[in-house]
C-alpha positions as CSV (number, residue, x, y, z in Angstrom):
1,X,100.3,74.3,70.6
2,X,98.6,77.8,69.9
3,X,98.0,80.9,72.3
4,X,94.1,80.6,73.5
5,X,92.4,84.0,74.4
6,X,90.8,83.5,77.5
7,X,90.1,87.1,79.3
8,X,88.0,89.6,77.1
9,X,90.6,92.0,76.9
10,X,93.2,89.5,75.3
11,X,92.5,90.7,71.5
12,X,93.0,94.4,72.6
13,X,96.9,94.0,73.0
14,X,97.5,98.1,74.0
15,X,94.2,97.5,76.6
16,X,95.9,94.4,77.9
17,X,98.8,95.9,78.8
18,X,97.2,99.4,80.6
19,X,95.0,96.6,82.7
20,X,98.3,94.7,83.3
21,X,100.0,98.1,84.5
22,X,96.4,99.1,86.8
23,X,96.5,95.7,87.9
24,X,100.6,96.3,89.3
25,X,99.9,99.9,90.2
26,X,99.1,100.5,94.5
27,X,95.1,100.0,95.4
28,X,95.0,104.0,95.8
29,X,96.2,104.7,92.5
30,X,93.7,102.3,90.9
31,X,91.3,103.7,92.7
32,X,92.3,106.9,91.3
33,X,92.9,106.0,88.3
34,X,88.9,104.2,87.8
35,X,86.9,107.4,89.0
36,X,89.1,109.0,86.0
37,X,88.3,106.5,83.3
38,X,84.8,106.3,84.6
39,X,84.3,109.4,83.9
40,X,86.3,109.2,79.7
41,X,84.0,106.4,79.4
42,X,80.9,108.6,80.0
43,X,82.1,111.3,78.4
44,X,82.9,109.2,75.3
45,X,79.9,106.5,75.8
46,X,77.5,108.7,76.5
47,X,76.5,108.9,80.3
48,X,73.2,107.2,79.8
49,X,74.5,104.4,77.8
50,X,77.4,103.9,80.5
51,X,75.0,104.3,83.4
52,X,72.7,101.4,81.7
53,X,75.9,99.2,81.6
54,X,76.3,100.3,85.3
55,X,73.0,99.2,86.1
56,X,73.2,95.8,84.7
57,X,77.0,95.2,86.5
58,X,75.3,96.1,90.2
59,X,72.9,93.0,89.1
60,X,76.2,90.7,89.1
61,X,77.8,89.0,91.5
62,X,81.4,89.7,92.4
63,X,83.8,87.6,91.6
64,X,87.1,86.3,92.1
65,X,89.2,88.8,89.7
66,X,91.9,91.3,90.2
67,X,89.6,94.0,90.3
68,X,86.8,92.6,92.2
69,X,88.7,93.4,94.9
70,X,87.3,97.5,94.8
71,X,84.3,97.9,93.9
72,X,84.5,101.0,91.9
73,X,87.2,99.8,90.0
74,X,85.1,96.3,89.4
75,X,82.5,98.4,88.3
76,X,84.6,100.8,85.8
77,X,86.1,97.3,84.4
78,X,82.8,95.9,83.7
79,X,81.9,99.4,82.0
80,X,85.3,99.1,79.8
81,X,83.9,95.6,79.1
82,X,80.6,96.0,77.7
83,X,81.7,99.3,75.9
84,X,81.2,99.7,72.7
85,X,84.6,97.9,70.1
86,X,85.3,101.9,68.5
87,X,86.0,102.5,72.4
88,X,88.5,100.0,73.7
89,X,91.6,101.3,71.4
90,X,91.1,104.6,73.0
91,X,90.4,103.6,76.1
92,X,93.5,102.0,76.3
93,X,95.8,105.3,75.0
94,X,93.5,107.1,77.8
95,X,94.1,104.7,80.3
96,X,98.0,104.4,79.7
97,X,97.9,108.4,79.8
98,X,96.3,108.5,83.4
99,X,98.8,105.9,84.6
100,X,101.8,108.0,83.7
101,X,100.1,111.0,85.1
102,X,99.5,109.4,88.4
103,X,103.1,107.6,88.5
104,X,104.8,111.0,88.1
């Protein structure tokens, strides 16, 4: 029997595992934590290109994920998603980074 990916962020092993940690980490840390990587992924992205994305996630209905739960958080997720593939490897170093920051 072989491993399936079935979330988007399975073939990103490092992003897997800073969206495991968010996941664990207290709803006021993750809160936190998204309004920081919102803003790396504009900076990086390019605001307009990551307000776009933003646009077309508001047009979506929630759903029944960890982070639908908070909807900034639901909407930074949804940012990470559709970002561009050069993004998600850093993204992941970032987000790891933040956590730390916030857990000390």
């Amino acid at each position: 029997m072989s491993y399936q990916l079935c979330r988007w962020y399975d073939p990103y092993p490092r992003l897997a595992f800073a969206l495991k940690l968010l996941y664990l980490a207290p709803g006021g840390v993750q809160a936190k934590v998204a309004r920081e990587l919102q803003r790396f992924l504009e900076e990086q992205w390019g605001t307009s290109q990551a307000r776009k994305a933003l646009q077309e996630v508001r047009s979506k209905a929630r759903g029944n994920r960890w982070y639908d739960e908070d909807y900034e958080t639901a909407q930074t997720v949804e940012l990470l998603k559709n970002s561009p593939e050069s993004l998600k490897s850093r993204v992941a170093d970032t987000l790891l980074e933040i956590l730390v920051a916030q857990s000390a």
